[in-house]
C-alpha positions in Angstrom: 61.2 164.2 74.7 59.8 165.2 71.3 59.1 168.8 72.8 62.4 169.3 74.4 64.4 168.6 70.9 65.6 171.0 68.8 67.7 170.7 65.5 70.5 171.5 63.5 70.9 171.6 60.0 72.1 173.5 56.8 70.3 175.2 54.0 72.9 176.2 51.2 75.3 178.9 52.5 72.8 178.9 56.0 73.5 177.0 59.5 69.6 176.8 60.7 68.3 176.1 64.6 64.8 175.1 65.2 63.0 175.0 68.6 59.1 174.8 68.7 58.0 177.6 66.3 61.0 179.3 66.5 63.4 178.9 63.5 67.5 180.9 63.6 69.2 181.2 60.3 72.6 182.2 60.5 75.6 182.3 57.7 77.3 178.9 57.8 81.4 178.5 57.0 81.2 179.1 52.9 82.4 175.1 52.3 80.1 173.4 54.8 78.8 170.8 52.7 76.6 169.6 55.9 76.2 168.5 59.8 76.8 165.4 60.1 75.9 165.0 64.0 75.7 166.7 67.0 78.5 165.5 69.6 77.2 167.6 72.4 74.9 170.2 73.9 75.8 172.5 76.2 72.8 174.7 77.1 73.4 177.0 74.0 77.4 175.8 72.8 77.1 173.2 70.7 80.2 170.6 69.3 79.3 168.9 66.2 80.8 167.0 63.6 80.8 169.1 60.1 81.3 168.0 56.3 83.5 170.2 54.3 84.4 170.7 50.8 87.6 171.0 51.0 88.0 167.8 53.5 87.1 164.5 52.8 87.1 163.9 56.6 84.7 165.0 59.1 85.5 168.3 61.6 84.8 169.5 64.7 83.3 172.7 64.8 81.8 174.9 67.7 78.4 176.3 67.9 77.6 179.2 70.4 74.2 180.6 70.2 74.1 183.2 72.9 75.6 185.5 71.2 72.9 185.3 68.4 70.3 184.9 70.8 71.3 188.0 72.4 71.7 189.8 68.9 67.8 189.0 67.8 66.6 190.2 71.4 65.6 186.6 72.1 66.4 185.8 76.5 69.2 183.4 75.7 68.1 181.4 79.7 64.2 181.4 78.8 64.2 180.1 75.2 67.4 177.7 75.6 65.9 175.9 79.3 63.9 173.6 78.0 66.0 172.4 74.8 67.6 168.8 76.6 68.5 167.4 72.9 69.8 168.6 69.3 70.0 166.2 66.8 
């Protein structure tokens, strides 16, 4: 399953995506402090639960990476078919 995983976390001011070698950094909200888990995957739409500065409670927040597939040229079908986990 190890190969089929892909993850989710946050570097500063940066939501970041890893697959295999392949590594998307996008601009997060400004007050995500961090992700705390991934509720579900959706072959590229993701639901997670988010920590925010201003709220002491956890968040929903939505995830679509086809549209910033799409944007870096990447196939959005070929490189998200084999993800089956994000954690």
């Amino acid at each position: 399953m190890g190969e089929n995983k892909a993850y989710l976390s946050n570097e500063g001011q940066y939501t970041v995506f890893s697959f295999g070698e392949t590594r998307l950094k996008f601009i997060a909200p400004y007050s995500l402090e961090r992700y705390e888990s991934v509720v579900q995957w959706d072959k590229g739409y993701l639901v997670v639960m988010a920590k925010y500065a201003h709220n002491n409670d956890l968040e929903e927040e939505y995830i679509d990476l086809i549209p910033i597939l799409r944007s870096l040229y990447i196939t959005p079908d070929e490189f998200l078919k084999p993800i089956k986990k994000v954690e």
